[in-house]
C-alpha positions as a Markdown table, in Angstrom:
| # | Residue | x | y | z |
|---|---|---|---|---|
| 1 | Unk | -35.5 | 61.1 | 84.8 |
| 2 | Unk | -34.0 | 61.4 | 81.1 |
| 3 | Unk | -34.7 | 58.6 | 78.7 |
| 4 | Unk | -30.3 | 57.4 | 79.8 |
| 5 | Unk | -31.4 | 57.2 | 83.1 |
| 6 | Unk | -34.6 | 55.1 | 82.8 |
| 7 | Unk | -33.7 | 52.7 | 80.3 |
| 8 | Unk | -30.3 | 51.9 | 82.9 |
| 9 | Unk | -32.2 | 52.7 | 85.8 |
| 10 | Unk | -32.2 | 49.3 | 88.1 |
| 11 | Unk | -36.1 | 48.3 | 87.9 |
| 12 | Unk | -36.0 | 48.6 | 84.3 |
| 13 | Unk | -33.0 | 46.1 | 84.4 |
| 14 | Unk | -34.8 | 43.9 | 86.4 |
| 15 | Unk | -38.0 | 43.6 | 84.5 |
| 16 | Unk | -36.2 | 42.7 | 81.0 |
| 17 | Unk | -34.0 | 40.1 | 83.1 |
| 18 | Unk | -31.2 | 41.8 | 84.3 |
| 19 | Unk | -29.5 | 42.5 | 87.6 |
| 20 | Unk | -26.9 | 44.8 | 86.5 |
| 21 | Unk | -25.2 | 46.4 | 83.1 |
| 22 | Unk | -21.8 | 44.3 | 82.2 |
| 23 | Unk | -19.1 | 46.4 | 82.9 |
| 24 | Unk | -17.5 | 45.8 | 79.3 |
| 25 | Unk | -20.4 | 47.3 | 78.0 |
| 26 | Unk | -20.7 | 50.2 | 80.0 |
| 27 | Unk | -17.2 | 51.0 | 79.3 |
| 28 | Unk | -17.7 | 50.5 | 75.5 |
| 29 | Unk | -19.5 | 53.8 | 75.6 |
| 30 | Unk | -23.1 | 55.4 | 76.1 |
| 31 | Unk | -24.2 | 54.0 | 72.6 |
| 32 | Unk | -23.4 | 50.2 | 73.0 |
| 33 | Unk | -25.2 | 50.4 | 76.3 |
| 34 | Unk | -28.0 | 52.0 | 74.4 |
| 35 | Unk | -27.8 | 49.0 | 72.0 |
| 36 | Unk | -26.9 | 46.2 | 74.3 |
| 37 | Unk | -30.7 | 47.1 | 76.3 |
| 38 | Unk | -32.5 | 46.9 | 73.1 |
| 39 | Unk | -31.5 | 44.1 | 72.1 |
| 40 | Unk | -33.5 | 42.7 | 75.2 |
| 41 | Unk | -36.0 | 45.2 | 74.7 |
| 42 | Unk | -36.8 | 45.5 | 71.1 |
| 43 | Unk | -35.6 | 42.0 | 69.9 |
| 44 | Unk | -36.7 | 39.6 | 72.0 |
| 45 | Unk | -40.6 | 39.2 | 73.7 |
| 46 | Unk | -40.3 | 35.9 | 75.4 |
| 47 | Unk | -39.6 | 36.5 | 79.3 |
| 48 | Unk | -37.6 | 33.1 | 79.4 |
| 49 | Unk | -35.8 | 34.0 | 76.5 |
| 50 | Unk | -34.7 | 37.0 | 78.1 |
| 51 | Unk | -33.6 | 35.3 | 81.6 |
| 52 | Unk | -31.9 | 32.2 | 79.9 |
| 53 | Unk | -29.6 | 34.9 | 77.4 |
| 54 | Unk | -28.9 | 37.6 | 80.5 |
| 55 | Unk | -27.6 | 34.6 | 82.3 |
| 56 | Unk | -25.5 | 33.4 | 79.3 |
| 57 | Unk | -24.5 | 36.9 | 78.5 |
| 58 | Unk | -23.7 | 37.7 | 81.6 |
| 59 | Unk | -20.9 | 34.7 | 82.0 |
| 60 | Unk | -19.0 | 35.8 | 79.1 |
| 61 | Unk | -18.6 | 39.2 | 79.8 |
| 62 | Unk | -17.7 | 38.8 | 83.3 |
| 63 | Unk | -15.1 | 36.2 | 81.9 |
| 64 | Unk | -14.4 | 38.7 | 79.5 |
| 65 | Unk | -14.1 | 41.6 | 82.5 |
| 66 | Unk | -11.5 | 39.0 | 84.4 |
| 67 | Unk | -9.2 | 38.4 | 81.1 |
| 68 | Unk | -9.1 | 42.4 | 80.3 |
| 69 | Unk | -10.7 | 42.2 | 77.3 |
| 70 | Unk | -12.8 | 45.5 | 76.1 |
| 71 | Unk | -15.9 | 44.8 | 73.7 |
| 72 | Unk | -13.8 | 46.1 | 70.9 |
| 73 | Unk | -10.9 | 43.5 | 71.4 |
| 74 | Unk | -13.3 | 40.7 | 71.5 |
| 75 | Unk | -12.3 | 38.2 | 68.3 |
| 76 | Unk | -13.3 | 35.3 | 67.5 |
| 77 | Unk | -10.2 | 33.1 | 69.4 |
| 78 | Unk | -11.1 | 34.9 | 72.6 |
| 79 | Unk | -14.8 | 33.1 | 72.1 |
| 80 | Unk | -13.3 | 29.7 | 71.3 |
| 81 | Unk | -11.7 | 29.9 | 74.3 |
| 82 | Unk | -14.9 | 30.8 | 76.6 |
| 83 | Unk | -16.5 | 28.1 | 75.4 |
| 84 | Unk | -13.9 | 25.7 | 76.0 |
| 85 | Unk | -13.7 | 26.7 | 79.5 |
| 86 | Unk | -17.8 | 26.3 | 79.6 |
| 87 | Unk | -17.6 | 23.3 | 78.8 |
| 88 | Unk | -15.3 | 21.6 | 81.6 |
| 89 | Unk | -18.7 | 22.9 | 84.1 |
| 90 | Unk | -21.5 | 22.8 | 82.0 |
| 91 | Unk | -23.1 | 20.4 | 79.5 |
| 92 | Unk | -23.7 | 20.4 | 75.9 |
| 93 | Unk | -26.9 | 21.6 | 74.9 |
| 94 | Unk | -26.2 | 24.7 | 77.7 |
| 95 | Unk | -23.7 | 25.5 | 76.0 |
| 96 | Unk | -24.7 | 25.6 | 72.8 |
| 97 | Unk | -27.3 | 27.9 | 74.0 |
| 98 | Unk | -25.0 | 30.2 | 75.4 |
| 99 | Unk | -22.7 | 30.3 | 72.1 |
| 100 | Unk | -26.1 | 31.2 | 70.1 |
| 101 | Unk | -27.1 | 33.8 | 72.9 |
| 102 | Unk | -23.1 | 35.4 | 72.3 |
| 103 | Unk | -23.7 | 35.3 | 68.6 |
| 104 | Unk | -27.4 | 36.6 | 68.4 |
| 105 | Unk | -26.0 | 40.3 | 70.8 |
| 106 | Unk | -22.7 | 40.0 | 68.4 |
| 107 | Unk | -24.8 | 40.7 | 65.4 |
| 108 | Unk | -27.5 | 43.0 | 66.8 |
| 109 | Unk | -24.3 | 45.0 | 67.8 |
| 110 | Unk | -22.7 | 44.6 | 64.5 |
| 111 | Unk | -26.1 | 45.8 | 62.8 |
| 112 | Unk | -26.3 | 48.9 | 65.1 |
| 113 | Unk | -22.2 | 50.0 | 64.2 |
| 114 | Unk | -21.1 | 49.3 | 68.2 |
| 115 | Unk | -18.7 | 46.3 | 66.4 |
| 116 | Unk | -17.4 | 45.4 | 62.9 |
| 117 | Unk | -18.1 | 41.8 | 63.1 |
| 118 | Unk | -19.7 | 39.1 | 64.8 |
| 119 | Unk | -16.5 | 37.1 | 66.9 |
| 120 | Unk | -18.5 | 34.2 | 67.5 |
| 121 | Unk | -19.9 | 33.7 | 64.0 |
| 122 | Unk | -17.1 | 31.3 | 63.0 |
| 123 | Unk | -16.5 | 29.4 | 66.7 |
| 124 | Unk | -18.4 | 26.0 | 66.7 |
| 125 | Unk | -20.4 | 24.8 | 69.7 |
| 126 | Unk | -19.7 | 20.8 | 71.2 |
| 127 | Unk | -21.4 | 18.1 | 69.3 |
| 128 | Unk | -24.6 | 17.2 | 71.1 |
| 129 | Unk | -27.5 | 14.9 | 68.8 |
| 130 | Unk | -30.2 | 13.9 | 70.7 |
| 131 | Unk | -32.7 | 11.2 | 69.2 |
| 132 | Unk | -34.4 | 10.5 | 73.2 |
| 133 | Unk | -36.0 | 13.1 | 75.0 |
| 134 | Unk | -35.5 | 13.3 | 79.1 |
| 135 | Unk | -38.9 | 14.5 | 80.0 |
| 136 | Unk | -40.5 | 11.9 | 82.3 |
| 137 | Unk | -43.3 | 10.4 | 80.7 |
| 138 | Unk | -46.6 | 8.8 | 82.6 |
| 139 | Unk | -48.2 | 6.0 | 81.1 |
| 140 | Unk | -52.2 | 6.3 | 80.2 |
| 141 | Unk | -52.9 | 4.0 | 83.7 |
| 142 | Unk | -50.6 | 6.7 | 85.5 |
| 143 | Unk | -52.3 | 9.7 | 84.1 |
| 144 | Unk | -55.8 | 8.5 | 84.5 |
| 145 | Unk | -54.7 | 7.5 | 88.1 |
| 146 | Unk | -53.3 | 11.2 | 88.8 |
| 147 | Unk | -56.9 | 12.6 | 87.4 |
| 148 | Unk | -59.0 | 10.9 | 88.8 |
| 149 | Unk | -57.1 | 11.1 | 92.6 |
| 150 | Unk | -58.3 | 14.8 | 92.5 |
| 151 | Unk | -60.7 | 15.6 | 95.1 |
| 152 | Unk | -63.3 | 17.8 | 92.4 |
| 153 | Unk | -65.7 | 18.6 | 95.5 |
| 154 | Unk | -63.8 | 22.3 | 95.8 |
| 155 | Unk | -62.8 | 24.6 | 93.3 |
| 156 | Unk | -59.0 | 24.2 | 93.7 |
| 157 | Unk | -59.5 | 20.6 | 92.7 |
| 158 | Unk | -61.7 | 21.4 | 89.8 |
| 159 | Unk | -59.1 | 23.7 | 88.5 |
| 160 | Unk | -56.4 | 21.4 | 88.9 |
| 161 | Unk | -57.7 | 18.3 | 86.9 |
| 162 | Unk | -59.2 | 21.0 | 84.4 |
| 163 | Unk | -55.4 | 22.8 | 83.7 |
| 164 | Unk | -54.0 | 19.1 | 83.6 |
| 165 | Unk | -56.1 | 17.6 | 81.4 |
| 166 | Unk | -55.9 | 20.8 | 78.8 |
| 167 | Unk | -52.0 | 19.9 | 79.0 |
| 168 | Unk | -52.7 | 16.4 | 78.4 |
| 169 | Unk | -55.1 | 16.7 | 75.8 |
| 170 | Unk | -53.8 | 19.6 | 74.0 |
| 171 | Unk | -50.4 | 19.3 | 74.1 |
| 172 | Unk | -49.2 | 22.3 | 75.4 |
| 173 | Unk | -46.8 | 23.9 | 77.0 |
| 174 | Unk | -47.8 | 25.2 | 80.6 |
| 175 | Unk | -46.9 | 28.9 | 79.8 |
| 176 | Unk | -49.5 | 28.8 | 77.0 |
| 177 | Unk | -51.9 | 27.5 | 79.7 |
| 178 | Unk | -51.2 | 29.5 | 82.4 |
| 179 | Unk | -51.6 | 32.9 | 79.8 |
| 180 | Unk | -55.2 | 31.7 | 78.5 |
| 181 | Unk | -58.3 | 34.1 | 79.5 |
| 182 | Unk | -61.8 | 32.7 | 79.5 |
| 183 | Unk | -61.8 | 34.1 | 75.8 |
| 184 | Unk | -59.4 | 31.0 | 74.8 |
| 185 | Unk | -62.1 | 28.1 | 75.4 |
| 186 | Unk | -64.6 | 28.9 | 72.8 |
| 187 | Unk | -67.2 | 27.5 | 70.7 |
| 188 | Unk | -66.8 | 27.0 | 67.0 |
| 189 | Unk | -69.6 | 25.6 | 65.4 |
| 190 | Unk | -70.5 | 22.3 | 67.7 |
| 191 | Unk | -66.9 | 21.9 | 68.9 |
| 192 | Unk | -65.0 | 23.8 | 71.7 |
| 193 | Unk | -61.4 | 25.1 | 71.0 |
| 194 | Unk | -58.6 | 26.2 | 72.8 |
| 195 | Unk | -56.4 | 29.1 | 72.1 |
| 196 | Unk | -53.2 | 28.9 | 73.2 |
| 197 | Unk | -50.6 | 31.8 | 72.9 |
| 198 | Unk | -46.8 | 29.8 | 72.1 |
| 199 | Unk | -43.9 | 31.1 | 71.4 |
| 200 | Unk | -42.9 | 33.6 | 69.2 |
| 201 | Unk | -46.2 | 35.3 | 69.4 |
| 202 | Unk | -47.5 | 32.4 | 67.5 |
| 203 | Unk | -51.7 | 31.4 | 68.1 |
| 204 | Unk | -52.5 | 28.1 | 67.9 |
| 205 | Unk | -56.0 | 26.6 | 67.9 |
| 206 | Unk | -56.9 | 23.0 | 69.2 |
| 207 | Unk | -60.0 | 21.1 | 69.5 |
| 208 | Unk | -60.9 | 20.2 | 72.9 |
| 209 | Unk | -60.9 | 16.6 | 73.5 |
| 210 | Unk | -64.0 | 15.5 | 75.3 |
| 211 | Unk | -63.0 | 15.1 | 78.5 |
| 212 | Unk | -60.7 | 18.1 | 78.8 |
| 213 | Unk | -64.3 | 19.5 | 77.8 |
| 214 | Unk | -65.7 | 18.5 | 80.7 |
| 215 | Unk | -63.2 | 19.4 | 83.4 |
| 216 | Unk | -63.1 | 22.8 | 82.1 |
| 217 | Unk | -67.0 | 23.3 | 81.9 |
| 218 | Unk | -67.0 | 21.9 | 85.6 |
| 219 | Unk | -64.4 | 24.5 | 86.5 |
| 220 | Unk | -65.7 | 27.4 | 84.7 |
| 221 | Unk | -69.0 | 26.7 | 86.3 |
| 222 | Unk | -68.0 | 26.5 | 89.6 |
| 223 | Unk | -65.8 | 29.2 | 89.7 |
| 224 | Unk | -68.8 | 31.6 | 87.9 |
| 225 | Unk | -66.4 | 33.2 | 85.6 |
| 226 | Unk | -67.9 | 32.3 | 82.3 |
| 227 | Unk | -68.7 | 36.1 | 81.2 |
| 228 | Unk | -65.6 | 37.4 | 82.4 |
| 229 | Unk | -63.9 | 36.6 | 78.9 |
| 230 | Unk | -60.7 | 39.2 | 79.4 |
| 231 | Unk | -59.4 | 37.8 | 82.4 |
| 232 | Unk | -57.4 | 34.9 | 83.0 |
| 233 | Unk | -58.7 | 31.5 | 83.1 |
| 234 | Unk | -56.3 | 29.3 | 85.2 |
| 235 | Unk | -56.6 | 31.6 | 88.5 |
| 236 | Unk | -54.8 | 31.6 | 91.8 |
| 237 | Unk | -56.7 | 31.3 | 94.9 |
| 238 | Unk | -56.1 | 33.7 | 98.1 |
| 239 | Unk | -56.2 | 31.7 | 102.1 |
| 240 | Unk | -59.2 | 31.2 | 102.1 |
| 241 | Unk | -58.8 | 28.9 | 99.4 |
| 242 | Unk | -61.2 | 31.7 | 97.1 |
| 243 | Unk | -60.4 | 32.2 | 93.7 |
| 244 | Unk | -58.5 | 35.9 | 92.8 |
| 245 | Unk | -58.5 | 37.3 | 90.0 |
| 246 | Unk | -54.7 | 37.0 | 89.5 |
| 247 | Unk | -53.6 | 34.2 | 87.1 |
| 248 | Unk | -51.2 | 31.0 | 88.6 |
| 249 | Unk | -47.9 | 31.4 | 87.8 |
| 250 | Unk | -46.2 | 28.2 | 86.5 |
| 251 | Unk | -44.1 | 28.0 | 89.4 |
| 252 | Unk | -47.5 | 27.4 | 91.7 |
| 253 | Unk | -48.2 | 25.1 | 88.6 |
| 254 | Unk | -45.0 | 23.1 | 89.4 |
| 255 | Unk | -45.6 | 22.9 | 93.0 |
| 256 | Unk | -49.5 | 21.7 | 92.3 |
| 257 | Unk | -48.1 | 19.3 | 90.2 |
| 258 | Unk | -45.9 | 17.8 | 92.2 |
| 259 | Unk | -47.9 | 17.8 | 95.3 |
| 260 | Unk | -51.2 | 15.7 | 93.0 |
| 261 | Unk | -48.0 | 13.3 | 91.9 |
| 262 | Unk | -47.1 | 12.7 | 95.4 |
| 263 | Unk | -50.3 | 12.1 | 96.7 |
| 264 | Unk | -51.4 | 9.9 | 93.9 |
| 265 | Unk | -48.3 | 7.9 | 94.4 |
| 266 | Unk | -46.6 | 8.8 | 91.2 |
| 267 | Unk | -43.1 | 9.3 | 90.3 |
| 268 | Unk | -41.5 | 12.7 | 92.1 |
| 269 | Unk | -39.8 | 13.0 | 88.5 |
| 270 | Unk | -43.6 | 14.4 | 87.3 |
| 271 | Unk | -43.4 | 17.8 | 86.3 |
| 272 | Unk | -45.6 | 20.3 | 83.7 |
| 273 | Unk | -43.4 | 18.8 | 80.6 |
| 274 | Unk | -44.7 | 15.5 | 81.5 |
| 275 | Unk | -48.2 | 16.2 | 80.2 |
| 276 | Unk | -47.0 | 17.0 | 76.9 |
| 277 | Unk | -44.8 | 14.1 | 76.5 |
| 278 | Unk | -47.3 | 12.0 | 77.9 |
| 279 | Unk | -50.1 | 13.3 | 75.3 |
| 280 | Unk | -47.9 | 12.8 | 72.4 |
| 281 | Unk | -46.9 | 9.3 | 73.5 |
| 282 | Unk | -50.2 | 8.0 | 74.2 |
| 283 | Unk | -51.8 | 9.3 | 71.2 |
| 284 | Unk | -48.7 | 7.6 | 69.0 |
| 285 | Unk | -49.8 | 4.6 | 71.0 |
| 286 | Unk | -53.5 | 4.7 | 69.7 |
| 287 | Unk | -52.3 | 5.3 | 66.1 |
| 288 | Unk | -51.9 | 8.6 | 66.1 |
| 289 | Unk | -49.1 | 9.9 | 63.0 |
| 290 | Unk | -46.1 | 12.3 | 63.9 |
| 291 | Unk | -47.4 | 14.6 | 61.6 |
| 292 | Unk | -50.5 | 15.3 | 63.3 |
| 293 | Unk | -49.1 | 15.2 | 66.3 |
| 294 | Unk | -46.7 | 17.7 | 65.5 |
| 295 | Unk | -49.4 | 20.0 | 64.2 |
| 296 | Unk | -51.3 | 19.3 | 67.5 |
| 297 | Unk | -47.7 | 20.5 | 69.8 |
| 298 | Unk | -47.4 | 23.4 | 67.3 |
| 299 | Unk | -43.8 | 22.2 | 66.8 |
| 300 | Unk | -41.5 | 23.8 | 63.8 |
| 301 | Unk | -40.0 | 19.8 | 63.2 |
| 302 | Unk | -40.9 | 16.7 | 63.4 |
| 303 | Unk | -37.9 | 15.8 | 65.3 |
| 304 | Unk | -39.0 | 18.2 | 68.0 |
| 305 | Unk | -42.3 | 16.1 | 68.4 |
| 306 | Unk | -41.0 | 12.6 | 67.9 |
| 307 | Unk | -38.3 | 13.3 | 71.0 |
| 308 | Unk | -41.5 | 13.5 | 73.2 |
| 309 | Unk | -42.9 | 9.8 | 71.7 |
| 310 | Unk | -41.9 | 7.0 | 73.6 |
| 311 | Unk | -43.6 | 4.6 | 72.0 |
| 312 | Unk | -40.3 | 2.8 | 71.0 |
| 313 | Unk | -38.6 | 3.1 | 74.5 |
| 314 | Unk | -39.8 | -0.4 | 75.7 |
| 315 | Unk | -37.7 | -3.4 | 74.9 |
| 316 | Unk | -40.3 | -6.9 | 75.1 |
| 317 | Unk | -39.0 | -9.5 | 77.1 |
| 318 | Unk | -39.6 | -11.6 | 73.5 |
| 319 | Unk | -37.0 | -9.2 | 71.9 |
| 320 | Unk | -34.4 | -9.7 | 74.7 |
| 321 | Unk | -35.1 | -13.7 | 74.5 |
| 322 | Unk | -34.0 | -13.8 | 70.9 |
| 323 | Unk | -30.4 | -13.8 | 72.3 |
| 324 | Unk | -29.9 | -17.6 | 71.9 |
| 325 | Unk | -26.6 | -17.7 | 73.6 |
């Protein structure tokens, strides 16, 4: 198999997130096919990433295919239109995405010589400002509930309150949980740390709050894999109801989660976000500042971090009584 054949070759599509070549780029010509894979390959590491801009990328050109429109006849009115149609089916912020998925290929393209210019450089995405985020949020009561409902007497349920309460008291993001290895909850000086890997190939380093502390020793003891420090921390667990050596995948992290929420009588709306938005908030609550909670989330803006506080969200029944009607 040449180097052509492997890099189109339909397992390698697969793994970098997609199911087939457009046909505009094929018929552009061996070298913006070339081009069009790297730009999966070489410019972008997050898998996510890659799924979420094979989708969007995907839409256009097959809109793109049905209006007869060759890569080289693509201008910038031919985009405003796309995203016109886009959004009578899909809603702001998704299409924004997909507009900045069009214009990030455009100008990898451009900067290899496939196009002259970037056609989606000058179209502007809908207006969408968001000061509220939509991630459900549990209360401290509600979380604690959820916690302590775990039955800790087997392994599974040690490793379930142990890879909730990181997510509470850390902060993060399931994917940067689900990738930690034994090696990522470590001692430095008298205070344990987690590692977690975010994105952009960025390390961040929090303290472990106390009681995350203690789930996690619980776990790591009862699961013996203290010394195994290369392999992964959050494992899966085979029929038996053993623990593999293969890590959980945050889909099984979902499905856990929801199946604890149920159980403890919690909102079916709980999902792996939750944690995060539920950390931030209660730590706002308990005089906590946005700075350091941003620095704790690993967020680039402030705005990022104060969308998961919720601290203002509740409206007093003394507030709505000062309507003297």
């Amino acid at each position: 198999m040449n180097d052509e054949t492997a890099l189109t070759s339909r397992k390698h599509l697969v793994r970098i997130g997609l199911e087939t070549l457009p046909s505009v780029i094929v018929r552009a010509g061996e070298k913006a096919t070339r081009r069009f894979i790297e730009f999966y390959t070489a410019n972008i590491r997050n898998k996510n990433t890659r799924l979420a801009y094979a989708h969007a990328h995907r839409l256009f050109f097959d809109w793109c295919d049905d209006h007869g429109l060759p890569l080289e006849a693509i201008q910038p009115a031919f985009v405003g239109a796309y995203i016109e149609e886009l959004q009578k089916t899909h809603a702001a912020p998704s299409v924004k995405q997909h507009l900045a998925a069009i214009g990030m290929l455009f100008d990898w393209l451009v900067v290899g010589q496939i196009v002259p210019f970037n056609p989606a450089a000058s179209v502007r995405g809908p207006k969408h400002v968001v000061k509220r985020g939509k991630t459900p949020v549990l209360t401290a009561d509600q979380a604690r509930k959820l916690l302590d409902s775990i039955d800790t007497t087997t392994i599974v349920g040690l490793r379930d309150r142990a890879l909730i309460g990181v997510m509470v008291y850390s902060f993060a993001r399931v994917g940067a949980v689900v990738a930690m290895r034994v090696e990522d909850y470590f001692q430095s000086g008298k205070r344990w740390q987690f590692r977690l890997h975010e994105k952009g190939g960025k390390r961040h380093e929090v303290p472990a709050h106390h009681n995350a502390e203690a789930y996690l020793d619980a776990y790591i003891e009862a699961a013996g894999i203290d010394r195994d420090k290369k392999t992964p921390l959050f494992r899966s667990v085979d029929r038996q109801r053993r623990v593999t050596e293969r890590p959980m995948h945050r889909l099984d992290v979902l499905r856990m989660i929801k199946r604890r929420a149920r159980a403890a009588g919690l909102p079916q709306t709980t999902c792996c976000h939750t944690f995060r938005a539920t950390g931030i908030t209660a730590y706002m609550k308990n005089g906590g500042t946005l700075a350091n909670a941003q620095r704790i989330a690993a967020h680039e803006s402030p705005r990022t971090t104060k969308l998961y506080d919720r601290t203002s969200d509740e409206i007093t029944l003394d507030e709505v009584e000062r309507i003297a009607i």
